[in-house]
N, CA and C atoms as an extended XYZ file, in Angstrom:
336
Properties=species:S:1:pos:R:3:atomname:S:1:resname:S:1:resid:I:1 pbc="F F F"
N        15.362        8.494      -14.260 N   UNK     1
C        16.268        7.788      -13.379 CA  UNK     1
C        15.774        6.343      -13.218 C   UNK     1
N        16.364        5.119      -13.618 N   UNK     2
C        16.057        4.186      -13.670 CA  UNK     2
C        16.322        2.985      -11.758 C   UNK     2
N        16.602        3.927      -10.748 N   UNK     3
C        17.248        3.231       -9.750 CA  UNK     3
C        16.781        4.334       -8.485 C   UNK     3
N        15.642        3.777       -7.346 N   UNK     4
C        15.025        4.630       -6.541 CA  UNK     4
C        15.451        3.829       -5.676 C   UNK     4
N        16.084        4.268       -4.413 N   UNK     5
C        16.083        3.718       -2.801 CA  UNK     5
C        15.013        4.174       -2.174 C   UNK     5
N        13.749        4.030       -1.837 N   UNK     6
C        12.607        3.996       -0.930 CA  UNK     6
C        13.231        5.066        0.384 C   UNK     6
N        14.479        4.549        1.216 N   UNK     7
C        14.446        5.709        2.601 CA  UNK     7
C        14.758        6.804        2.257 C   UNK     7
N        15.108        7.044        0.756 N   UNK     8
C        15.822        9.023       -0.103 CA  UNK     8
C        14.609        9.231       -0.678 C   UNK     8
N        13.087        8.550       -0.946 N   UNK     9
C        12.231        9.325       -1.371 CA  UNK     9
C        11.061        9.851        0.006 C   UNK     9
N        10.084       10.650       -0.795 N   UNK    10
C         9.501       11.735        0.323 CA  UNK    10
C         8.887       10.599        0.355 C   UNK    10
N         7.745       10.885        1.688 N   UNK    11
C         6.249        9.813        2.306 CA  UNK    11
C         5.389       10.742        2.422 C   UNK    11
N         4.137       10.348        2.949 N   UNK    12
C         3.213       11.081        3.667 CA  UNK    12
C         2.509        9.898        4.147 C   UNK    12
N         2.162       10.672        4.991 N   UNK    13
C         0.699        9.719        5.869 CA  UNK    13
C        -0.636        9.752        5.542 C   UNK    13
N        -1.051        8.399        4.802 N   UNK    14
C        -2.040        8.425        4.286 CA  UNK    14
C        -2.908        8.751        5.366 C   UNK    14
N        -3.241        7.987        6.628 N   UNK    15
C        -3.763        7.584        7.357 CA  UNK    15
C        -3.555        7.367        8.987 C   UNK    15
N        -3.749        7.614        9.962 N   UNK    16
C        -2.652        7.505       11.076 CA  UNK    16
C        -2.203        6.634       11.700 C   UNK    16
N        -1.256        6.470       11.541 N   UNK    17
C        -0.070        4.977       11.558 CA  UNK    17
C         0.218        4.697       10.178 C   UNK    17
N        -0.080        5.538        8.822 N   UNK    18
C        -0.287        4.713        7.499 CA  UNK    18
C         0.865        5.762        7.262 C   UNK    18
N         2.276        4.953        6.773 N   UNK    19
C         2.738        5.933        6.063 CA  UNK    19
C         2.801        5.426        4.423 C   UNK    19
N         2.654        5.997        3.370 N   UNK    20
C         3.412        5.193        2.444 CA  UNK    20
C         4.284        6.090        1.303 C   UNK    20
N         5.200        5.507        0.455 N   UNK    21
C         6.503        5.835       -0.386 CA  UNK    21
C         6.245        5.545       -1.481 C   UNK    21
N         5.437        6.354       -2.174 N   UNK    22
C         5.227        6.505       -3.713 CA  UNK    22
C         6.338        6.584       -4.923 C   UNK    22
N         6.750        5.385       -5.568 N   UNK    23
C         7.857        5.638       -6.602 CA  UNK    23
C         7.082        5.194       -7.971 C   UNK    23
N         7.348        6.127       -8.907 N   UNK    24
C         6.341        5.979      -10.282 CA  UNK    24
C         7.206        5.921      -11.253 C   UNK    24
N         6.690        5.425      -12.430 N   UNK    25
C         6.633        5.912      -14.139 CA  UNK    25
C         6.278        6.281      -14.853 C   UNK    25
N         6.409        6.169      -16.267 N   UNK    26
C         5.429        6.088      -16.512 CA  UNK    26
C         3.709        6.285      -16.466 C   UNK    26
N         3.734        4.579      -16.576 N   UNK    27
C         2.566        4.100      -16.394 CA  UNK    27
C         2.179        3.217      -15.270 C   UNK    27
N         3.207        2.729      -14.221 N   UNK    28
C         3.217        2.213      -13.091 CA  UNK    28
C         3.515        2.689      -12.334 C   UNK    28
N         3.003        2.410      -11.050 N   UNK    29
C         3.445        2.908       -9.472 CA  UNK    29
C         3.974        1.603       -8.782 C   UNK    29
N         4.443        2.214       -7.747 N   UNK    30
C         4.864        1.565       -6.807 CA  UNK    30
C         5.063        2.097       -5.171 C   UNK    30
N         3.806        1.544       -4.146 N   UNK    31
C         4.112        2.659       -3.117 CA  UNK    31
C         4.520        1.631       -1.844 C   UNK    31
N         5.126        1.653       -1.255 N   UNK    32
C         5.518        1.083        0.311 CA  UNK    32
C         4.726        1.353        0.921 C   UNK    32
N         4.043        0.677        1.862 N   UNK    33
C         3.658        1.173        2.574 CA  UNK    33
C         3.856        0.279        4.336 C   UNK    33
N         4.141        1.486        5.121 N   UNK    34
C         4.317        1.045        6.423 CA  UNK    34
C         2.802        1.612        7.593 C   UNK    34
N         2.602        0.332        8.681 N   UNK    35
C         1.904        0.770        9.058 CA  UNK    35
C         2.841        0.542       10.557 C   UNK    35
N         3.213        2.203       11.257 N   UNK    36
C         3.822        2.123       11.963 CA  UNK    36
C         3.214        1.290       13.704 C   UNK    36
N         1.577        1.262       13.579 N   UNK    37
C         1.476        0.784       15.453 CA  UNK    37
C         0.481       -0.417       15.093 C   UNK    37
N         0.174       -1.606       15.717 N   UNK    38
C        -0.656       -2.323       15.863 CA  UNK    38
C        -2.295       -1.631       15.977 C   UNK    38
N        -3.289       -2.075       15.262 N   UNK    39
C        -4.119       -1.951       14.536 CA  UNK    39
C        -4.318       -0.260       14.022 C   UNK    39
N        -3.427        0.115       13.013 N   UNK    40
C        -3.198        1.086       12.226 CA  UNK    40
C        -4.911        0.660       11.187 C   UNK    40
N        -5.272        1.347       10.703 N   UNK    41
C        -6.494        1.376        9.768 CA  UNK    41
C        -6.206        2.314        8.445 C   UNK    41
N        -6.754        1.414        7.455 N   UNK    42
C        -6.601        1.995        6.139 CA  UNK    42
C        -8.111        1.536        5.834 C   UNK    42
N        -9.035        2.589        6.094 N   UNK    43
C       -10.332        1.978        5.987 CA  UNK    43
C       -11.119        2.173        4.644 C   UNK    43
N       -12.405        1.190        4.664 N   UNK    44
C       -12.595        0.291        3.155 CA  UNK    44
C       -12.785        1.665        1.972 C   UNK    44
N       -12.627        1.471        1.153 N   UNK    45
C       -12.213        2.492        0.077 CA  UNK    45
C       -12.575        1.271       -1.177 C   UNK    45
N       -12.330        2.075       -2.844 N   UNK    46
C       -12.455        1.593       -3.439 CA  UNK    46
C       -11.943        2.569       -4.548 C   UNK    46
N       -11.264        2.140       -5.921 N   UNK    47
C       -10.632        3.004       -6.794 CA  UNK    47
C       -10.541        1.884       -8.252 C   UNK    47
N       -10.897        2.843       -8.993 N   UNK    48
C       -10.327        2.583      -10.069 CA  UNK    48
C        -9.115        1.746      -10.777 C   UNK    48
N        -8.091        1.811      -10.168 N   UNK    49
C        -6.820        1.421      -10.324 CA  UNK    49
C        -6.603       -0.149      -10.091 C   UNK    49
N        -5.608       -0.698      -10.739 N   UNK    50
C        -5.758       -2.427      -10.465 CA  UNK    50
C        -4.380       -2.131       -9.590 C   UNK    50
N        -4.500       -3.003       -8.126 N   UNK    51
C        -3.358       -2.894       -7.213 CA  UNK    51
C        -3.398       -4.788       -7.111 C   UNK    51
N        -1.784       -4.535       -6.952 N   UNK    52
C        -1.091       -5.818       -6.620 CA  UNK    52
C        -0.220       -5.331       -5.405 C   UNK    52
N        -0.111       -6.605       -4.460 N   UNK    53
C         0.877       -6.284       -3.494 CA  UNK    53
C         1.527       -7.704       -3.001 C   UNK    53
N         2.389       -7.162       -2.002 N   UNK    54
C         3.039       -8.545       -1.393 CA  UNK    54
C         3.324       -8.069        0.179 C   UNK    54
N         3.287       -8.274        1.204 N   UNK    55
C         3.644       -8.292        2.395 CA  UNK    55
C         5.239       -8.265        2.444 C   UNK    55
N         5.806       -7.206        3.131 N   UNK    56
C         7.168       -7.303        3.097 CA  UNK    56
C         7.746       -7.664        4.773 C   UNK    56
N         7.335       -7.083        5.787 N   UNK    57
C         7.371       -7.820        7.096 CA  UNK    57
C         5.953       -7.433        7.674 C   UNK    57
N         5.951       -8.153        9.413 N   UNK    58
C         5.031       -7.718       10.037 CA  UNK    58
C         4.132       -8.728        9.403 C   UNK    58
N         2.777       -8.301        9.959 N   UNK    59
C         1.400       -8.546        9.549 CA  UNK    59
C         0.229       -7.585        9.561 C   UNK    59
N        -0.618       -7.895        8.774 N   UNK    60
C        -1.821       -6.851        8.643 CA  UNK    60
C        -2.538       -7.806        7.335 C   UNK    60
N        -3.798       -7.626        9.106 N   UNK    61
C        -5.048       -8.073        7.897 CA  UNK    61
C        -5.884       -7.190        6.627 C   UNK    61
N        -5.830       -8.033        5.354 N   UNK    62
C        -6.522       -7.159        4.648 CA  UNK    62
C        -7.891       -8.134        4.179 C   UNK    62
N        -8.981       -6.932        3.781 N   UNK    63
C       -10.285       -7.815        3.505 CA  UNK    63
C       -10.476       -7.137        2.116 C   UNK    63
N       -10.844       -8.112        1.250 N   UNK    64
C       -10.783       -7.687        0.094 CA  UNK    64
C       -12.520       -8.048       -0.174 C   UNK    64
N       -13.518       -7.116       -0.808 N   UNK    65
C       -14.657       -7.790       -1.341 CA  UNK    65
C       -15.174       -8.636       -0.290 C   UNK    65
N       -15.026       -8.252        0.554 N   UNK    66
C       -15.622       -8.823        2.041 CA  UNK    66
C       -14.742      -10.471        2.775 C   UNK    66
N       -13.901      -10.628        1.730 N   UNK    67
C       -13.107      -12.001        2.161 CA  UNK    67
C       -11.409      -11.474        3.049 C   UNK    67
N       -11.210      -11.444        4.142 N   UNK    68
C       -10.156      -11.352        4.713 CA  UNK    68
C        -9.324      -12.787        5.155 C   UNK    68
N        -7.982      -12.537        4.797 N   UNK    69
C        -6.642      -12.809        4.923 CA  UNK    69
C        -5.894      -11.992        5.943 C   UNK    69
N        -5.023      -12.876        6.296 N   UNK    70
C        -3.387      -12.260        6.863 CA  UNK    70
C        -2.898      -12.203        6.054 C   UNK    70
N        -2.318      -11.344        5.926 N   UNK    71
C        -0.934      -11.024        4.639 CA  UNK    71
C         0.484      -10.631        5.887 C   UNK    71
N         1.203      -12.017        5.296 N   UNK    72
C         3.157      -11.669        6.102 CA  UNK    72
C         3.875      -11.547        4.734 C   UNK    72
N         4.989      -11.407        5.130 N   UNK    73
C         6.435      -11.403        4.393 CA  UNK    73
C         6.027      -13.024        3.129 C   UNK    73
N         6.314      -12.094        1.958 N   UNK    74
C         5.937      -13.343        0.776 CA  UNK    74
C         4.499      -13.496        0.383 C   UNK    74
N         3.237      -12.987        1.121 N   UNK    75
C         2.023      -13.218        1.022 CA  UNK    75
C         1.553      -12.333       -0.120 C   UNK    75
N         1.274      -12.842       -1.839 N   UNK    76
C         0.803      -11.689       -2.820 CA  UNK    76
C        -0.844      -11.736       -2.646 C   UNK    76
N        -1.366      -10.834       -2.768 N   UNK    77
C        -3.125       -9.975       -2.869 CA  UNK    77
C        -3.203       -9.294       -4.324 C   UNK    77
N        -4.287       -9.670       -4.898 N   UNK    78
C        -4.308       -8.993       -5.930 CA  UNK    78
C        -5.838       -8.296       -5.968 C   UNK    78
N        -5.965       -7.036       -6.392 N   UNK    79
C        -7.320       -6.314       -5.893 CA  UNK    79
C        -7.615       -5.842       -7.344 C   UNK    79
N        -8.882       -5.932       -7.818 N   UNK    80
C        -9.285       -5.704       -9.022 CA  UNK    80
C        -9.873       -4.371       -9.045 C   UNK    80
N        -9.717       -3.720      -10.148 N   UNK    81
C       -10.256       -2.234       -9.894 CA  UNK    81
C       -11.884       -1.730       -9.531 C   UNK    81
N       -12.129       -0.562       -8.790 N   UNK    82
C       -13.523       -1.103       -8.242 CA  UNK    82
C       -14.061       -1.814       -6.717 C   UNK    82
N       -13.317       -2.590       -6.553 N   UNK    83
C       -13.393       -3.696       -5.718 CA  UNK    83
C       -12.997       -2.908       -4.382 C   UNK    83
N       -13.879       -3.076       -2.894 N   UNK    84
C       -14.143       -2.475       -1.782 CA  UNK    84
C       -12.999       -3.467       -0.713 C   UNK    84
N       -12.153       -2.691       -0.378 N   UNK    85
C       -11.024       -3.237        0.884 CA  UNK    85
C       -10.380       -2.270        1.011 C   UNK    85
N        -9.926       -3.045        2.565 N   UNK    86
C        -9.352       -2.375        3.843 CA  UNK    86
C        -8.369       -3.144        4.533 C   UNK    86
N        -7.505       -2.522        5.002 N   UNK    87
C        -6.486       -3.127        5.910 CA  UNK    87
C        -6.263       -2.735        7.017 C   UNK    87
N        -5.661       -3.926        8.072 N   UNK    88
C        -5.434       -3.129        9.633 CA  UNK    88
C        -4.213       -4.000       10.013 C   UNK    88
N        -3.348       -3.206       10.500 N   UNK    89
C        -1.943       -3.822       11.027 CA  UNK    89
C        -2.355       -4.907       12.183 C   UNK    89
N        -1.697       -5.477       12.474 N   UNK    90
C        -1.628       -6.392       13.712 CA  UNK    90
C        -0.858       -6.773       13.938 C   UNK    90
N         0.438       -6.052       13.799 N   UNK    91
C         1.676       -5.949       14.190 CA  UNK    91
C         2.348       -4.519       13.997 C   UNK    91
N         2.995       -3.948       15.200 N   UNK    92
C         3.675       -2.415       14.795 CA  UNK    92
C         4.330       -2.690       12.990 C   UNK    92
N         4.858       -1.856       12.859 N   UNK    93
C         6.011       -1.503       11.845 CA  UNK    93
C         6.116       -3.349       10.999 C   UNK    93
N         4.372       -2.788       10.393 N   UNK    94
C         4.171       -3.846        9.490 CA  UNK    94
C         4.275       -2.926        8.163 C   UNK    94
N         4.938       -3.734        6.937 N   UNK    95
C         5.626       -3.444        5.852 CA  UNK    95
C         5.343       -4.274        4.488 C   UNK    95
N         4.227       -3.170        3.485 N   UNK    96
C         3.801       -4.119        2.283 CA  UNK    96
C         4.559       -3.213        0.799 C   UNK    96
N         4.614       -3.510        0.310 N   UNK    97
C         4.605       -3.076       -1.270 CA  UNK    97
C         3.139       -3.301       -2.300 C   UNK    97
N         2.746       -1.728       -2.442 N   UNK    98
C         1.692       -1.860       -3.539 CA  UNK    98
C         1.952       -1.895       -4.708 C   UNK    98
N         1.395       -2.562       -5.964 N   UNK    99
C         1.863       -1.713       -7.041 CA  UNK    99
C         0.146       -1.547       -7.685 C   UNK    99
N         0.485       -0.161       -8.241 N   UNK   100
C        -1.122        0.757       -9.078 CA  UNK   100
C        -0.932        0.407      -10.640 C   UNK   100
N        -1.946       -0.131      -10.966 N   UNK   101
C        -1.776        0.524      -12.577 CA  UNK   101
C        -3.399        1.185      -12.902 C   UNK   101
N        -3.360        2.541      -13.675 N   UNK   102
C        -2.264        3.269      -13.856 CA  UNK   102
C        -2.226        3.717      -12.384 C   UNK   102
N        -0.879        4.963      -12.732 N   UNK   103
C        -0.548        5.555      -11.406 CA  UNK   103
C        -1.871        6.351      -10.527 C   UNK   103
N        -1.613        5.874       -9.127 N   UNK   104
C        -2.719        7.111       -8.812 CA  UNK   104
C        -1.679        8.278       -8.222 C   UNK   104
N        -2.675        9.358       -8.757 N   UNK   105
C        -2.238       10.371       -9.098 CA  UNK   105
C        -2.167       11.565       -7.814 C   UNK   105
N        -3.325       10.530       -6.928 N   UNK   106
C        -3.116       12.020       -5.541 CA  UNK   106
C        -2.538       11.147       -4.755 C   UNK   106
N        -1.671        9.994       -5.276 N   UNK   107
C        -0.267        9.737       -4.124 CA  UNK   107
C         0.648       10.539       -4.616 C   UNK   107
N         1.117       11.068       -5.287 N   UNK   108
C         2.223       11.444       -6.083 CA  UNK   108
C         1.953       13.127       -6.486 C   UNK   108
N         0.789       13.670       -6.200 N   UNK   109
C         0.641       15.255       -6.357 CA  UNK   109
C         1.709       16.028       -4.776 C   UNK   109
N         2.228       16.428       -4.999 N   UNK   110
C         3.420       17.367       -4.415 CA  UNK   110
C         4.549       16.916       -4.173 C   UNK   110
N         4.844       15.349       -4.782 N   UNK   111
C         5.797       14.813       -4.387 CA  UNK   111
C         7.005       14.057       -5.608 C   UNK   111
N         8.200       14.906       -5.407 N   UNK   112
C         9.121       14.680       -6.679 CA  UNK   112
C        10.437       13.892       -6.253 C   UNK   112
């Protein structure tokens, strides 16, 4: 299917306040992610996978490799695979788009 609307696919909660909307291919992902309350935590982690994103509303700081930014609406981050970051809302029903390459695979295990 070449055409996904984000509010008709499933979510889960990564994290609490973390929801995000995994849409794949292939060989690319693509996950939404909302962080529904002011300082929501997606704490520091690190993966394999090369992620790109952009801020879609709201705000939430992310620290990448120990250097933190605000990321709003229009703001792109690019995270190299490996590389140690974390994010925290600072605004309710703050709203980014990730994209994975390749897909990760335990966003997308039970979910079609």
């Amino acid at each position: 299917m070449p055409f996904y609307d984000p509010k008709t696919r499933p979510s889960r909660e990564l994290f609490p306040g973390v929801t995000l909307t995994p849409i794949w291919g292939e060989h690319l992902m693509m996950s939404y992610v909302r962080f529904s309350f002011a300082n929501a935590l997606v704490p520091t982690h690190q993966h394999p996978h090369e992620q790109m994103g952009m801020g879609l509303e709201g705000e939430f700081e992310l620290i990448i490799d120990g250097e933190a930014q605000i990321i709003r609406a229009g703001t792109a981050y690019c995270i190299p695979g490996n590389t140690p970051h974390s994010a925290r809302s600072i605004t309710e029903n703050a709203y980014a788009l990730d994209i994975f390459y390749p897909i990760r695979e335990e966003y997308t295990q039970g979910l079609t």
